[in-house]
DRENTORLUM-811711 format. One record per residue (C-alpha): x, y, z; residue in three letters; residue number from 1. Coordinates in steps of 0.1 Angstrom, whole numbers. Example, Ala and Ser with C-alpha at 12.3 -4.5 7.8 and 13.67 -1.06 7.14 Angstrom:
BEGIN
{xx->123&yy->-45&zz->78&rest->ALA&nr->1}
{xx->137&yy->-11&zz->71&rest->SER&nr->2}
This chain:
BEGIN
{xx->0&yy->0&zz->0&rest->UNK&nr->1}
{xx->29&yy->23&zz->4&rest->UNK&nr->2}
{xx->43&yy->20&zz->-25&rest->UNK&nr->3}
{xx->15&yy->28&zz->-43&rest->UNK&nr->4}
{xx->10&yy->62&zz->-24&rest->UNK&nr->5}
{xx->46&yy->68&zz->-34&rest->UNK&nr->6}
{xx->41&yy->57&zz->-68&rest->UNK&nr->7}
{xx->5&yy->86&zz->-72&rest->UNK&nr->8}
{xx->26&yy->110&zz->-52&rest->UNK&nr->9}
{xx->53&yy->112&zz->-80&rest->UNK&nr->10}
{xx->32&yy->111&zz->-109&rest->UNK&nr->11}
{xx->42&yy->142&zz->-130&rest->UNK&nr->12}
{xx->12&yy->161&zz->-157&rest->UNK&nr->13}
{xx->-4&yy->190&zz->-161&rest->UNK&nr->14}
{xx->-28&yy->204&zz->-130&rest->UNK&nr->15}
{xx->-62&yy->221&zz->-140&rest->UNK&nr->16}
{xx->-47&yy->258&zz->-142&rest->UNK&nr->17}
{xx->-24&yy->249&zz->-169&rest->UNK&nr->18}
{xx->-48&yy->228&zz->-187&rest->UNK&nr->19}
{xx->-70&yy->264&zz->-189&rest->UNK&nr->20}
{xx->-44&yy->287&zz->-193&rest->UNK&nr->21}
{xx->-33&yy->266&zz->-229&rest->UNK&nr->22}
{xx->-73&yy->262&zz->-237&rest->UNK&nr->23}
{xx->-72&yy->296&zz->-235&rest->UNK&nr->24}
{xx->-44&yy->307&zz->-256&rest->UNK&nr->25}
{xx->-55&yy->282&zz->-284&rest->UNK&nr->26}
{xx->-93&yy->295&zz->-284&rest->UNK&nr->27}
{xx->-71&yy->333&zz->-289&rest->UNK&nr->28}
{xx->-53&yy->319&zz->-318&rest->UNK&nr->29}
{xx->-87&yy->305&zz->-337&rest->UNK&nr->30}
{xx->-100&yy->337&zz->-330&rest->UNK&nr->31}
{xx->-78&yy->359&zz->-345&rest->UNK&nr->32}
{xx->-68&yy->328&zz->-369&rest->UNK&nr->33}
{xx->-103&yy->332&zz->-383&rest->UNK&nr->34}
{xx->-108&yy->369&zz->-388&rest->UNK&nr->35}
{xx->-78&yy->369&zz->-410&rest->UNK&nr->36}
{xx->-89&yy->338&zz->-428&rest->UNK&nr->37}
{xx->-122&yy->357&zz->-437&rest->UNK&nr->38}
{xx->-101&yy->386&zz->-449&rest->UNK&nr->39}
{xx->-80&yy->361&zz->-470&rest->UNK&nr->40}
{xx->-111&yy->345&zz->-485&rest->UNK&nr->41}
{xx->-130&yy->381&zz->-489&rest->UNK&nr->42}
{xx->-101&yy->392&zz->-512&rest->UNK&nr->43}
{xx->-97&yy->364&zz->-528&rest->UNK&nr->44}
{xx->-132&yy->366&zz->-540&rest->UNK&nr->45}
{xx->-129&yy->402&zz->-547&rest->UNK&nr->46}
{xx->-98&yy->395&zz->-571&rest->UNK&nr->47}
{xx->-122&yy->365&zz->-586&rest->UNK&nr->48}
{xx->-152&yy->393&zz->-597&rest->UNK&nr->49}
{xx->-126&yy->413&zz->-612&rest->UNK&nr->50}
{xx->-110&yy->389&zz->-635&rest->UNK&nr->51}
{xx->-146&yy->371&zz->-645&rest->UNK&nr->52}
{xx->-155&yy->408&zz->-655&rest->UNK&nr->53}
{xx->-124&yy->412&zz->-675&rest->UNK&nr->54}
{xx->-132&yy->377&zz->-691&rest->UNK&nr->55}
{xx->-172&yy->382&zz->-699&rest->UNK&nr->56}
{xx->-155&yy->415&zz->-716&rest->UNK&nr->57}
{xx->-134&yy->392&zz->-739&rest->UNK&nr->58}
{xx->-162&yy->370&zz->-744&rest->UNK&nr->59}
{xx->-188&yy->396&zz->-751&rest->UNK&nr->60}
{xx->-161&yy->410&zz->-778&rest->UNK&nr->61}
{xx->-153&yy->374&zz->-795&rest->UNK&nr->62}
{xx->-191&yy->367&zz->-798&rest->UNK&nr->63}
{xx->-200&yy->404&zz->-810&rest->UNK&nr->64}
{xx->-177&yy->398&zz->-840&rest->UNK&nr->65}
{xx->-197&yy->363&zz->-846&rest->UNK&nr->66}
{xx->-225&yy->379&zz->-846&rest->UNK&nr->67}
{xx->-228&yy->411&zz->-864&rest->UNK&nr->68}
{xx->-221&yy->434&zz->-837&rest->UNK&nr->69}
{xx->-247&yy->419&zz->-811&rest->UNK&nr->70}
{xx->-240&yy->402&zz->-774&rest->UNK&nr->71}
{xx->-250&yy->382&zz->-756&rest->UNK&nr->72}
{xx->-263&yy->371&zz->-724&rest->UNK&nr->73}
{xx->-247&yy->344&zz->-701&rest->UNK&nr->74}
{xx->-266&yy->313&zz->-716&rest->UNK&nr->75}
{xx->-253&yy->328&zz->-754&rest->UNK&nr->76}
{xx->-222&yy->333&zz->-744&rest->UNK&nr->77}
{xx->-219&yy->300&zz->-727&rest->UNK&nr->78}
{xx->-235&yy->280&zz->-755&rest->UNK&nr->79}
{xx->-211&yy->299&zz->-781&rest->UNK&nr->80}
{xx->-181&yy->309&zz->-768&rest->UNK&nr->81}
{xx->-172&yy->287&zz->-742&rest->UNK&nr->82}
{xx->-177&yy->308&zz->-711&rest->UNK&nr->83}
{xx->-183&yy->289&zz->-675&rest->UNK&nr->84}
{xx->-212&yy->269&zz->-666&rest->UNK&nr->85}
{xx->-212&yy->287&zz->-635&rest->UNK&nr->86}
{xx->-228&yy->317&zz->-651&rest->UNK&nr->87}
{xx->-256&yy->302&zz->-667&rest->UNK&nr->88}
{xx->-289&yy->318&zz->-652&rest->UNK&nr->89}
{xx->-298&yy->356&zz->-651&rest->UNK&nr->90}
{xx->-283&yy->363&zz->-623&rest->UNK&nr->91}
{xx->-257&yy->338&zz->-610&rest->UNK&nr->92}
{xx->-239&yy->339&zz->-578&rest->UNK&nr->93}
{xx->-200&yy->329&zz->-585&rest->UNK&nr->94}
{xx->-174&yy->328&zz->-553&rest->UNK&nr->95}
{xx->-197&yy->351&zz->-533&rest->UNK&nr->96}
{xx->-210&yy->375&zz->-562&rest->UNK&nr->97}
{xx->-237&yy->381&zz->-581&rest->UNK&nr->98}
{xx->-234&yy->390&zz->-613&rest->UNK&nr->99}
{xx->-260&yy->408&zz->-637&rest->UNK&nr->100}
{xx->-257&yy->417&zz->-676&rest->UNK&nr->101}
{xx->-285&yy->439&zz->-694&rest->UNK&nr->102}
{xx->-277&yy->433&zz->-731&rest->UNK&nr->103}
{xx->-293&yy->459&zz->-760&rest->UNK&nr->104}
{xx->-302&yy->449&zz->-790&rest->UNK&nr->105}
{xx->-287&yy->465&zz->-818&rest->UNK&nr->106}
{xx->-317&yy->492&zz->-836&rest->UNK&nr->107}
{xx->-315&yy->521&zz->-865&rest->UNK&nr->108}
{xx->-311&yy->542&zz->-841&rest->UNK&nr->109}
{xx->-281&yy->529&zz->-820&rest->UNK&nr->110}
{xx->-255&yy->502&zz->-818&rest->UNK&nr->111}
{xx->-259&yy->473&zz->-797&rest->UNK&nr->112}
{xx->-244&yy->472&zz->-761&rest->UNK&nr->113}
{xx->-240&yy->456&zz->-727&rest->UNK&nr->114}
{xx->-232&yy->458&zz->-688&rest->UNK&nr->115}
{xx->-219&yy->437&zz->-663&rest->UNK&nr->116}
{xx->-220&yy->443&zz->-625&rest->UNK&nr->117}
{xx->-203&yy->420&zz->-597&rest->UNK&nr->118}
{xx->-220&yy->428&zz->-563&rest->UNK&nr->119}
{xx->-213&yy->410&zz->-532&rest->UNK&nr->120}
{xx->-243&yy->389&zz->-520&rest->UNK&nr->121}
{xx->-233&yy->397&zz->-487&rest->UNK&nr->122}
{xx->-217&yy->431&zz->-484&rest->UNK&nr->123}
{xx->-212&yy->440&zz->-453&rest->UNK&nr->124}
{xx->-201&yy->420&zz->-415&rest->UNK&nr->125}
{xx->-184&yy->389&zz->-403&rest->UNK&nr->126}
{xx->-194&yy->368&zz->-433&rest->UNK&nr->127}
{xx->-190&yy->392&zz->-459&rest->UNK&nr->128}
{xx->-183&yy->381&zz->-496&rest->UNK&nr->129}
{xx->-168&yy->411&zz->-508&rest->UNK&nr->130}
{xx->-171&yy->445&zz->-499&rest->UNK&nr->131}
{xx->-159&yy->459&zz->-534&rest->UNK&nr->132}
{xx->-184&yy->465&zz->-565&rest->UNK&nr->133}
{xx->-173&yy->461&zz->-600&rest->UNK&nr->134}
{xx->-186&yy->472&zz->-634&rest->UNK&nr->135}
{xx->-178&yy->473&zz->-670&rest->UNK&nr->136}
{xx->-194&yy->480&zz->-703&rest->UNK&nr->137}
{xx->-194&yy->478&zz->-735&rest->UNK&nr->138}
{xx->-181&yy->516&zz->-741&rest->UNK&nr->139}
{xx->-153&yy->508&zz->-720&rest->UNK&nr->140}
{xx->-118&yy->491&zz->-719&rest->UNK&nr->141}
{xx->-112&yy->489&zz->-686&rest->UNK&nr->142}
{xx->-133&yy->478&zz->-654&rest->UNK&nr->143}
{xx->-149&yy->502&zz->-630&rest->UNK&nr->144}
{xx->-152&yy->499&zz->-595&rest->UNK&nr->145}
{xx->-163&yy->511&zz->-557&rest->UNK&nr->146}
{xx->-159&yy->505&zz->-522&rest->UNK&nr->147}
{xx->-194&yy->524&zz->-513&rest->UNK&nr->148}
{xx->-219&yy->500&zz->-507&rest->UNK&nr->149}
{xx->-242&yy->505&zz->-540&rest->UNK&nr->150}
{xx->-233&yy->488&zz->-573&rest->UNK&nr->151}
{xx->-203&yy->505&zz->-592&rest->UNK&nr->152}
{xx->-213&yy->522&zz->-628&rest->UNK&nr->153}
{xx->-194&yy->538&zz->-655&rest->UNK&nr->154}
{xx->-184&yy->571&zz->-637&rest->UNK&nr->155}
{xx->-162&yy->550&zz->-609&rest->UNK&nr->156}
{xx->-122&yy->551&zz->-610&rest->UNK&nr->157}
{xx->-108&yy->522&zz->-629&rest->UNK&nr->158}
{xx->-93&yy->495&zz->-607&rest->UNK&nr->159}
């Protein structure tokens, strides 16, 4: 029996304080591990809106000289020149944003023509998709955008 008092008495481990103390520190590591994960994952997105603008833009152009002069919506431009599945619909949600196109018709009285605009689906807190709004257009070579919350349009600073 004494030997097994000795034996318990000279166990070595961690008591309930220290066990807390490293609980704690981890919990403060997730914390601030996740906050900047969201950031990562916000930007990321943000850069992702950006470069599917720039690439609807290229596709809009290489259909337009298929077709006369006229563009196309998403499904068209899908069906004819090859862009992403994941913009099929009228307005399809891609990494966080939602994107909407208003296409015109070419008439006798003006030339055809088309936007785009990339708006986070959810702007603003903690979960946030993007907090940046992005634009382009037909009349322009470049891609607009805004860090108000409202969609960005043509009079915007290029990005």
């Amino acid at each position: 029996m004494r030997n097994l008092r000795l034996r318990l008495k000279d166990q070595r481990g961690f008591n309930l304080i220290e066990l807390m103390i490293v609980i704690a520190i981890i919990g403060l590591l997730i914390g601030v591990g996740s906050i900047a994960w969201q950031a990562v994952i916000r930007s990321g997105n943000e850069t992702t809106a950006a470069q599917s603008i720039d690439q609807i833009r290229k596709f809009q152009a290489q259909y337009a000289s298929r077709n006369k002069g006229n563009f196309g919506t998403f499904d068209e431009l899908i069906a004819k020149v090859s862009l992403d599945e994941k913009f099929k619909g009228e307005s399809p949600v891609v990494n966080g944003y939602i994107f909407k196109m208003t296409v015109v018709q070419a008439s006798s009285s003006a030339p055809a023509s088309y936007a785009v605009n990339a708006d986070p689906q959810v702007p603003e807190g903690i979960s946030a998709t993007g907090t940046r709004h992005f634009y382009t257009d037909s009349n322009l070579s470049t891609i607009k955008g805004t860090d108000e919350n409202r969609p960005a349009k043509a009079d915007d600073p290029s990005i």
